[in-house]
C-alpha positions as CSV (number, residue, x, y, z in Angstrom):
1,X,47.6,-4.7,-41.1
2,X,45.0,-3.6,-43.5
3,X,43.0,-7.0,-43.3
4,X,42.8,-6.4,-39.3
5,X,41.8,-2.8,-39.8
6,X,39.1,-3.9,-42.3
7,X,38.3,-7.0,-39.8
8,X,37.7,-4.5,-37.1
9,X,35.9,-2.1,-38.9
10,X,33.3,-5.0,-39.8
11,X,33.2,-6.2,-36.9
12,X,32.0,-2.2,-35.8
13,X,29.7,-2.2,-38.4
14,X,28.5,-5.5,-37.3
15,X,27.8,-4.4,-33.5
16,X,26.3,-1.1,-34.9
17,X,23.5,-3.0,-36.8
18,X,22.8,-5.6,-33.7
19,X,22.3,-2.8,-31.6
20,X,20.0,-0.9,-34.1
21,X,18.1,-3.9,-34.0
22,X,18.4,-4.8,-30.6
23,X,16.7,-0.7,-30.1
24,X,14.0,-1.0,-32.7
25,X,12.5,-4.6,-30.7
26,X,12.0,-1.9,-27.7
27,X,10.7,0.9,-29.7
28,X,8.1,1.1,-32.3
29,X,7.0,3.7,-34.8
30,X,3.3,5.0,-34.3
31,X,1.6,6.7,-37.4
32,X,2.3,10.3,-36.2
33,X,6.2,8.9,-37.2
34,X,7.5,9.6,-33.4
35,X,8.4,6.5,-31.1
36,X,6.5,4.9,-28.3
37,X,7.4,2.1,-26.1
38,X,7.0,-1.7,-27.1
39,X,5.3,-3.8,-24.6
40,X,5.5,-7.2,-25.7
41,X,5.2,-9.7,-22.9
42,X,4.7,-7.1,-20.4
43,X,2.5,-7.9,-17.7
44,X,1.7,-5.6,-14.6
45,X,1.6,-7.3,-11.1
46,X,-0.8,-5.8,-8.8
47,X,-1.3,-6.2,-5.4
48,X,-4.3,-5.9,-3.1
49,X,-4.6,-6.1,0.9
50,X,-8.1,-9.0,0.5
51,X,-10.8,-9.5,-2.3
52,X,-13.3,-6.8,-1.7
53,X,-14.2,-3.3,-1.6
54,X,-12.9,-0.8,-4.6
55,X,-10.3,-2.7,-6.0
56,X,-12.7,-5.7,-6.1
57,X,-15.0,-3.9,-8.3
58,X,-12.3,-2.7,-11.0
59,X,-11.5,-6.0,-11.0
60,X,-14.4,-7.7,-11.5
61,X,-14.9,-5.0,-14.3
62,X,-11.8,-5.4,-15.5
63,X,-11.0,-1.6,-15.5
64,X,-7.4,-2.1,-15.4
65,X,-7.3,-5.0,-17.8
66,X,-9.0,-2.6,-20.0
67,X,-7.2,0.5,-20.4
68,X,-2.9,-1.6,-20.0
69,X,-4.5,-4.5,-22.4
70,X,-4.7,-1.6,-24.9
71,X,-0.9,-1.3,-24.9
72,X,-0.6,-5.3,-24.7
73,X,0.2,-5.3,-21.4
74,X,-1.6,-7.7,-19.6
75,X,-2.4,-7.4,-15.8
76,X,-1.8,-10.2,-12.9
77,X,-3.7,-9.6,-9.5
78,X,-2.3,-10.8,-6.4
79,X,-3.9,-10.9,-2.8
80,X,-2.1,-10.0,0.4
81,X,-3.0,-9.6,4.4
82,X,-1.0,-6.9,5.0
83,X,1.7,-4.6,4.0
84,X,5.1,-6.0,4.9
85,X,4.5,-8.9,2.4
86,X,4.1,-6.5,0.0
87,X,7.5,-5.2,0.1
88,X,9.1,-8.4,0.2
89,X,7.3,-9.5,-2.6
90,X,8.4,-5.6,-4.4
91,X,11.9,-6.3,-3.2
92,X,11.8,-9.8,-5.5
93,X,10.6,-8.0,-8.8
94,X,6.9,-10.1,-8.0
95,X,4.9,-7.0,-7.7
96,X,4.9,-3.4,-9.2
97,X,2.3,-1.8,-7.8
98,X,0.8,-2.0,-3.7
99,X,-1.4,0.5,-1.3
100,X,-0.3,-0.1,1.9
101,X,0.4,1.7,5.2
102,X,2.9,4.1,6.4
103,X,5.1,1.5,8.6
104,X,5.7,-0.8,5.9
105,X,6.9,1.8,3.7
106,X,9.7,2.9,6.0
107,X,10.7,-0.9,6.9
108,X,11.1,-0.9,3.3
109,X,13.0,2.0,3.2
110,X,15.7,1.2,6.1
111,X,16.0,-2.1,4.4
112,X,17.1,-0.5,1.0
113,X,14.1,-2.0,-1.3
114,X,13.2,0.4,-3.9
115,X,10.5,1.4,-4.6
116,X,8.5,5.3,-5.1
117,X,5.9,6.7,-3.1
118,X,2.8,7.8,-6.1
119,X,0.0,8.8,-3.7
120,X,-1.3,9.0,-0.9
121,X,-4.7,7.0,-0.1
122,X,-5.8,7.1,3.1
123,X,-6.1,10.5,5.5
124,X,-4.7,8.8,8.7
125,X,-6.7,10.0,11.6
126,X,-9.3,7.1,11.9
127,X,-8.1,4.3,9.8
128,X,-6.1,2.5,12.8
129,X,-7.7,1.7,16.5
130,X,-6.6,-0.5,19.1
131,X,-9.8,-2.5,19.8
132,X,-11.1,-4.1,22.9
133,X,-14.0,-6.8,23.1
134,X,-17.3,-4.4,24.0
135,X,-17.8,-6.5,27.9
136,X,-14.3,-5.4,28.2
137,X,-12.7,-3.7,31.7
138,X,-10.0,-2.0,29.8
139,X,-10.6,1.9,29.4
140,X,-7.5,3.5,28.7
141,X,-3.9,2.7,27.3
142,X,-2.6,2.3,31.3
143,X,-5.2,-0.5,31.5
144,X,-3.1,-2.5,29.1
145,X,-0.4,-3.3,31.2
146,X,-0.2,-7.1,32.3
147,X,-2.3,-7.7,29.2
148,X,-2.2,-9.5,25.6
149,X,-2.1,-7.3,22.6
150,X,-2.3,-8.7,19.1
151,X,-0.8,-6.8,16.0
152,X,0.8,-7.6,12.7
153,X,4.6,-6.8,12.9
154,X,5.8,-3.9,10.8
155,X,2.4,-2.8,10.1
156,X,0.9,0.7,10.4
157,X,-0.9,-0.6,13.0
158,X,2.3,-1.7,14.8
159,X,3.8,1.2,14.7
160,X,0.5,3.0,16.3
161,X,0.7,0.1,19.0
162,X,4.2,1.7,20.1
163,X,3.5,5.5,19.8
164,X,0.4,4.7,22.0
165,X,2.9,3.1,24.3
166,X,4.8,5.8,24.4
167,X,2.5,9.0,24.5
168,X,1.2,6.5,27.9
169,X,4.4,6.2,29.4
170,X,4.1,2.6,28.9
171,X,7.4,0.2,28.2
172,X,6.5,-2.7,25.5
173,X,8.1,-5.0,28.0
174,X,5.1,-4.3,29.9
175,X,2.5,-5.6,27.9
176,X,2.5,-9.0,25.9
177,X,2.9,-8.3,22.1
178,X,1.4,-11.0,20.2
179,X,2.3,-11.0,16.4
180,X,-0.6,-12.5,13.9
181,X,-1.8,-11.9,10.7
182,X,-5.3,-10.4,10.3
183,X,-7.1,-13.8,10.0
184,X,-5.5,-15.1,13.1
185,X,-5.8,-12.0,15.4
186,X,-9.5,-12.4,14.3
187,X,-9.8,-16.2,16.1
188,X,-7.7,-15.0,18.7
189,X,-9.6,-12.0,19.2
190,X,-12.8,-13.9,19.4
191,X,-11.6,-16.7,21.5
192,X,-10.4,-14.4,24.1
193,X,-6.9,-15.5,23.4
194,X,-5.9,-11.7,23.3
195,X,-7.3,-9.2,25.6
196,X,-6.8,-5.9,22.5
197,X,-6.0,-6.2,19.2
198,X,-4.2,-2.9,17.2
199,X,-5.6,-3.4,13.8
200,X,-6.6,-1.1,10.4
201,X,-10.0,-1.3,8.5
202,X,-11.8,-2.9,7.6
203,X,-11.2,-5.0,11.0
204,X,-12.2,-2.0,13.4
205,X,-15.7,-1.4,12.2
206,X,-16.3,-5.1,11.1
207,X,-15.7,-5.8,14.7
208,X,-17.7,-2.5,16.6
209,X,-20.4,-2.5,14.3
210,X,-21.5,-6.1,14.7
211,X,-21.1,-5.4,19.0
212,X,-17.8,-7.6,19.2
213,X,-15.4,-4.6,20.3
214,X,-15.1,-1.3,21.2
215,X,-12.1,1.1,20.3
216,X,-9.9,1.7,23.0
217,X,-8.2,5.0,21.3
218,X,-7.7,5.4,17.8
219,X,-5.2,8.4,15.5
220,X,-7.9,11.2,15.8
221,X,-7.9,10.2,19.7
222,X,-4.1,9.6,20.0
223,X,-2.9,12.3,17.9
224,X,-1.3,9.8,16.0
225,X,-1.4,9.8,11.5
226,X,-1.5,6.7,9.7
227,X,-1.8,7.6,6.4
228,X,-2.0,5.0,3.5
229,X,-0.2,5.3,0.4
230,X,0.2,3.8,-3.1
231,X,3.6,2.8,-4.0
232,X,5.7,1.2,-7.3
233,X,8.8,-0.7,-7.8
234,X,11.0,1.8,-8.6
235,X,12.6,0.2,-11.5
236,X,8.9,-0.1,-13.0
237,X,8.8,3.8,-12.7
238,X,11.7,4.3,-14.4
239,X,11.5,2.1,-17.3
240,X,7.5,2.6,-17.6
241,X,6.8,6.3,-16.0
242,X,3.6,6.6,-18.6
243,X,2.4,3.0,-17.3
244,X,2.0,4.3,-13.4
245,X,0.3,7.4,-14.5
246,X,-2.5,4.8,-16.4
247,X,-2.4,3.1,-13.1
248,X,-3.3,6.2,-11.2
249,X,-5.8,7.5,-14.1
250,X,-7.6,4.0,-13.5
251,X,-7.8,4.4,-9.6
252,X,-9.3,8.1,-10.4
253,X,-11.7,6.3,-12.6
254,X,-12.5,3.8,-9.8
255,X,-13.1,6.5,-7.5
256,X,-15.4,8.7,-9.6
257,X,-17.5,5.5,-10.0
258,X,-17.7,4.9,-6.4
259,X,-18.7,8.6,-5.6
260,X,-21.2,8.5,-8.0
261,X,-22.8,5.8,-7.2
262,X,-22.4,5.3,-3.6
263,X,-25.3,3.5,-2.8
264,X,-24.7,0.8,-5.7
265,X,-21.2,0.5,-4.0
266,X,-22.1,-0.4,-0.7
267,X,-24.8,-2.6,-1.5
268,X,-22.0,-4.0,-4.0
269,X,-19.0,-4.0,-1.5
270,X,-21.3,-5.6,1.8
271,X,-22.0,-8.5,-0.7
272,X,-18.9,-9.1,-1.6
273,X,-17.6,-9.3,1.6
274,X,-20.9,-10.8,3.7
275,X,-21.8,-8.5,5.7
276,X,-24.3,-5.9,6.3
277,X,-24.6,-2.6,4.3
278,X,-24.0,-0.8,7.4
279,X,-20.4,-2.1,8.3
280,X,-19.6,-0.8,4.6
281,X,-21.0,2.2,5.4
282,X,-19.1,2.8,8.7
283,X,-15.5,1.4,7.0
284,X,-15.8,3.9,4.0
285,X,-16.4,6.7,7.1
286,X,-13.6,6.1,9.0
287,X,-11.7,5.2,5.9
288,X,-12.5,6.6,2.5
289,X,-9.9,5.7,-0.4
290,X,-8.8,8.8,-1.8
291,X,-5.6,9.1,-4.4
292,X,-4.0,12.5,-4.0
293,X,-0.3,14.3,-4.1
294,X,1.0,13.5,-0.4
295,X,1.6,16.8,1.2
296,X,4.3,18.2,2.9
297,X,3.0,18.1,5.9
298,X,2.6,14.5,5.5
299,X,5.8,13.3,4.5
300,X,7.1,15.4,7.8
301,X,4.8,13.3,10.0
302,X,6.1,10.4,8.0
303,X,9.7,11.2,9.1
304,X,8.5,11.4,12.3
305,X,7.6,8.1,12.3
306,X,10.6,6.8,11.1
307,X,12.4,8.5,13.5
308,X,10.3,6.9,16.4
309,X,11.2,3.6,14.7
310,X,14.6,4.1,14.4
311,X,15.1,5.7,18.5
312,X,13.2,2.0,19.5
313,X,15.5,0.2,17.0
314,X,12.5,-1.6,15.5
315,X,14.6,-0.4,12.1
316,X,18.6,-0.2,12.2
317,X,18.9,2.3,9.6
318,X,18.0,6.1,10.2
319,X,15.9,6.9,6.9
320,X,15.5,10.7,5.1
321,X,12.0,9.5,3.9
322,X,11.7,12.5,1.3
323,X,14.0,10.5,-1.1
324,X,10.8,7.9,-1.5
325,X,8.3,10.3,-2.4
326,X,7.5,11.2,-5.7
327,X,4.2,13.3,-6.5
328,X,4.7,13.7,-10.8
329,X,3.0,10.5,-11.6
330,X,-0.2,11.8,-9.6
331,X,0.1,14.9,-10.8
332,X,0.1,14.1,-14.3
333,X,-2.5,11.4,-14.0
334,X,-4.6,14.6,-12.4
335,X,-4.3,16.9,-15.5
């Protein structure tokens, strides 16, 4: 009996020191003596909706690479069209960080993937239009009955598509909902294959500004928010909470450099994405980035939303959206 006690308190000992070891691989000591986090092998997946505009820049400068590589954390970009890819890609532990629209964040939600709400990016009132070609006989939401409407499913744009509907008493059986990504509504768009198309910036201004379309009614006209937010995988928060505040300091820092100097940027952006100064100019006015705490205000008009979803069953679960929204990473990053 006394070799098993003495077996058993080795083998204690034995599990004591693997687990001190085991601790010290994810802590280090810094000079001051207290611990900080180890970040070996580490690398931050970022996601992007296309190549251009503000994101494009910090990329091409490498501000982000900059300020995680200082930790050893090294920083992977990848591109999406749209929102609900994000998600799925979130929901698979291939992306930690996404700005995207406010029906994709509620999909998300109803379908359990876990994720935070950080910040909110986008105002909401002109951001998302239903567009129409500029020839075009269509003048009002009624107008749109018999006729083909293009959209990308689950996006904020769809979800504008349906409050429109409803605010015009129209059923969606009434129209023909035609689902494409932003690179096929734009062919089918231009080929006539679609009579409207319910789309976000940049595609709204690209499209008036160069004489193509005209919007048909917009948030601001509709009454209708779509804000924009920037989300993170939840279990990313939790294990690296000091790592999405460096992601929002870097956005900030992003920002500042776009406000002060504006002019540089659009020249900068309209290159980058081919097209004239002035279609910059008119996306960043109907759409300026911003990265703030999202108001209580806003998260009620984001319930409201979900709620709409949930009456047309376009989500099966009913959603309390508050649980998603977390404003201490933005605040801190603000200090």
């Amino acid at each position: 009996m006394k070799k098993i006690s003495y077996l058993l308190s080795l083998v204690l000992v034995l599990v004591i020191i693997v687990a001190g070891c085991s601790n010290s691989t994810a802590k280090e000591t810094n000079k001051e003596g207290s611990e900080k986090t180890s970040y070996d092998g580490l690398t931050v997946k970022l996601g992007v909706q296309g190549s251009g505009g503000l994101f494009g820049k910090a990329r091409e400068e490498k501000w982000f690479e900059e300020e995680f590589e200082k930790l050893g954390v090294k920083v992977e970009w990848i591109e999406f069209q749209s929102g609900p890819p994000m998600t799925e890609a979130m929901a698979s532990n291939r992306l930690d960080f996404a700005g995207l629209g406010n029906m994709p964040i509620i999909a998300a939600q109803a379908a359990n993937i876990k994720f935070k709400v950080i910040a909110q990016t986008l105002e909401g009132k002109n951001n998302v239009a239903i567009i129409t070609k500029k020839d075009s006989t269509l003048k009002s939401l009624e107008d749109l009955k018999g006729k083909k409407v293009a959209v990308v499913k689950g996006s904020n744009a769809f979800n504008f598509l349906y409050r429109g509907l409803e605010e015009a008493k129209i059923k969606a059986s009434e129209i023909e909902i035609i689902e494409l990504q932003p690179d096929e509504a734009q062919s089918a768009f231009d080929s006539g294959g679609v009579d409207a198309w319910a789309t976000w910036d940049p595609y709204i201004t690209i499209n008036t500004l160069t004489d193509k379309a005209k919007v048909l009614t917009d948030g601001e006209a509709l009454g209708v928010l779509s804000p924009s937010f920037t989300i993170v995988r939840e279990e990313f928060a939790d294990n690296y909470p000091e790592l999405v505040t460096l992601y929002l300091k870097v956005v900030k820092k992003a920002l500042a450099w776009e406000e002060e100097n504006y002019d540089e940027a659009l020249e900068h952006y309209a290159a980058a994405n081919k097209v004239p100064v002035e279609v910059i100019k008119g996306t960043l006015d109907r759409s300026k980035m911003i990265s703030i705490p999202v108001s209580d205000e806003i998260i009620a008009e984001q319930q409201k939303t979900a709620d709409f979803q949930y009456s047309i069953k376009t989500i099966r679960n009913k959603v309390d959206v508050k649980q998603v929204f977390d404003n201490q990473y933005i605040n801190e990053a603000s200090k």
